[in-house]
C-alpha positions, 0 to 999 in steps of 0.5 A: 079398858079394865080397872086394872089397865087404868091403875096401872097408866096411873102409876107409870104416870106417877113415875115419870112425875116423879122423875121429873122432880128428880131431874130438875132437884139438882141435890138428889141422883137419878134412878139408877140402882135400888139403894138410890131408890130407896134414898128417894122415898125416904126423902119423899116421906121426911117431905110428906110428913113436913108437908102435913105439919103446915100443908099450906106452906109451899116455899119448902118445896120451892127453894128446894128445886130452886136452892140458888134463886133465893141466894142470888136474889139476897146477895144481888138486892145488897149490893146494888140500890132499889133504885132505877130509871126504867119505868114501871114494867108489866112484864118484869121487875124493873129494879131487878132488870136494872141491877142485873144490868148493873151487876151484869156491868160489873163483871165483865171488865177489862184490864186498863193495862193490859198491854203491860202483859203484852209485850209485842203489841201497842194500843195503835195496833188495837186501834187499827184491828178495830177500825178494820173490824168496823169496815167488815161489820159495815161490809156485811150489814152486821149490827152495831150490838155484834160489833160491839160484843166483839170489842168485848172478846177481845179485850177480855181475852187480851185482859187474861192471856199474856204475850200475845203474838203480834202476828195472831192479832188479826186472827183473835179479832175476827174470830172474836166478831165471827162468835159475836155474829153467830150470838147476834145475828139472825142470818150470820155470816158464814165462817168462810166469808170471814177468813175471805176478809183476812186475805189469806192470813188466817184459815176456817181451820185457824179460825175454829181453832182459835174459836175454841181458844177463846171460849176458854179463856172467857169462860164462855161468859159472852153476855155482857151489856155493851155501851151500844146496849147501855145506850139503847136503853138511856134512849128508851127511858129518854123516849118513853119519859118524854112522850108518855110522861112516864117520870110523873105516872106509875101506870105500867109499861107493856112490852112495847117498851122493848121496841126502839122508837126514837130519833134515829139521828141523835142516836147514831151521832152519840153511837159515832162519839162512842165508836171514836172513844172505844178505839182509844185504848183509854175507854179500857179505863172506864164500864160501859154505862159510863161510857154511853152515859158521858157520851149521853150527856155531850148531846143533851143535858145534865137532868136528863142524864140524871133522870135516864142514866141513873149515874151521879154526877161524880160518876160521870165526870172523869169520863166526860172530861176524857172524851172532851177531845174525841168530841172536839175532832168530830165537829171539827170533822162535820156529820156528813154520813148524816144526810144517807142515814134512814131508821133502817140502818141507824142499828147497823155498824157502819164505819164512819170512824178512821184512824185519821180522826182518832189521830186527831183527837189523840192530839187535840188531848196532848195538847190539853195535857201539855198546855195544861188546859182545863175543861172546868173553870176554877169556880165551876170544880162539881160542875160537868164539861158544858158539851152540850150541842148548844155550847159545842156549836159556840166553839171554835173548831180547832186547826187542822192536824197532821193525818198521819197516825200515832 
């Protein structure tokens, strides 16, 4: 190969580097005619000659092919707190995971009145699509993170339509789960098998179709922290403070942290107090950390809440009130699906929740409202509800309720 090959493959060589800067600098435009080229080299020489003024600078060149990360990463730092339960990471920045997680919990919300937009449809009627969607999740060994971001889609998407038809219900539910399956799972069910679950109510067409809908309407924003996930990472901290004394080191965590190793039992009992409290349509009310941290705190304590949730007292306090009677109706309805439960499964959405128990819990709240029966002592107003499994085994359970639904 001759000198003049060789100049040659370096200057196509030159070219493509260059192309490549052009594609990721989202300000400037392709190759595509000889004026463009020309505003390319005058823009690599304004760049060389600013180079030469200070060669050791290297941001200019940085925040030009990345213009939004040091925007972001200003706004983001303001209006969340360098504060964060996750232990000192290896891998990654953990104020910055944690406010991202925040941040993250902020923008997906739901509407609280959302059935004032619909006129055709009750809060029973959610209640009821869920509990059926838990009985396919089980069905189908689908985990309790897919159960959950189809919670997720379809609240939202009830949040922003208006008159939904009762009839398309069904529909919006299992294509919701149908999404949160193709997102979460490794080997996810095929879209036959769920218009199979449907019975005929809907088609792989009506569900494509409405797939699209859906999508739309969300924005395709689907990644939201769910209260599983939120709940996961309490057990995290949980874990890691306890065994490995993490609150009083600042030695650095590897990625092992990422890899769930906890008590399977606790988990599952707090995530069965959450699966009861989300098919009332009164969680709508409240973010999802809080949900996972006030059901957190039912079944342990106050300062290990504080120390692996982050959250405040005050924070927490009107959710923890709310799921008093949600925690009531499950002592009262006993652990039995405990004794079947292995690590294997404790991820995997299984349907230990009904309509029945939801039912009674609904009542048990009537009856707190109308008997104005107060949770707080008048002496203890800044302290939480003392539902810890202690003081939970020390109450009485509750008559029997009527099994019929509300």
């Amino acid at each position: 190969m001759n000198k003049k090959e060789n100049s040659n493959i370096r200057s196509i060589g030159c070219k493509r580097k260059s192309h490549v800067l052009d594609e990721v600098d989202t300000n400037r435009l392709p190759f595509n005619d000889t004026q463009t080229s020309q505003n390319v080299r005058s823009k690599k020489q304004k760049r060389s000659k600013s180079t030469l003024k200070n060669p050791y600078q290297k941001e200019n060149l940085t925040n030009e092919l990345t213009p939004s990360s040091t925007i972001s990463s200003s706004q983001y730092h303001s209006t969340f707190e360098n504060h964060t339960p996750l232990p000192n990471l290896n891998f990654a920045n953990s104020v910055e995971v944690w406010n991202l997680m925040l941040k993250c919990d902020d923008t997906y919300k739901r509407d609280s009145d959302l059935f004032n937009h619909h006129t055709s449809l009750q809060p029973t009627m959610r209640a009821t699509l869920l509990d059926w969607l838990n009985e396919v999740c089980q069905a189908y060994n689908l985990t309790r993170q897919t159960y959950y971001l189809a919670l997720d889609f379809f609240d939202r998407f009830l949040s922003i339509q208006k008159d939904c038809p009762k009839k398309n219900l069904q529909l919006i539910g299992i294509t919701c789960l149908f999404i949160a399956a193709k997102i979460e799972e490794i080997f996810p069910p095929k879209m036959n098998r769920f218009s199979f679950v449907c019975d005929g109510a809907c088609s792989d067409k009506d569900i494509s179709d409405m797939e699209l809908v859906i999508m739309n309407t969300l924005k395709w924003e689907l990644r939201p922290v769910t209260p599983i996930a939120w709940l996961n990472a309490f057990f995290k901290v949980y874990t890691f403070s306890d065994k490995e004394n993490i609150s009083k080191s600042k030695q650095q965590v590897n990625e092992s942290f990422l890899i769930p190793d906890y008590e399977s039992e606790l988990f599952v009992h707090i995530a069965h107090l959450i699966d009861l409290c989300t098919l009332d349509a009164g969680s709508l009310a409240f973010s999802y950390s809080v949900i996972a941290a006030s059901a957190f705190y039912h079944f342990t304590s106050e300062d290990v809440v504080l120390h692996c949730t982050g959250k405040t007292l005050d924070q927490l306090q009107t959710c923890v009130e709310w799921m008093v009677p949600f925690a009531i109706a499950i002592k009262n309805a006993g652990l039995d699906f405990l004794t079947d439960l292995n690590n294997e499964k404790s991820m995997i959405q299984t349907h230990t929740i009904s309509l029945e128990l939801l039912h009674s819990a609904q009542t048990i709240q009537a009856d707190i409202e109308t008997e104005k029966l107060t949770v707080l002592e008048s002496s203890e107003a800044s302290s939480l509800c003392p539902m810890t499994p202690s003081k939970m085994a020390s109450m009485p359970p509750t008559p029997p309720r009527s099994t019929g639904t509300s």
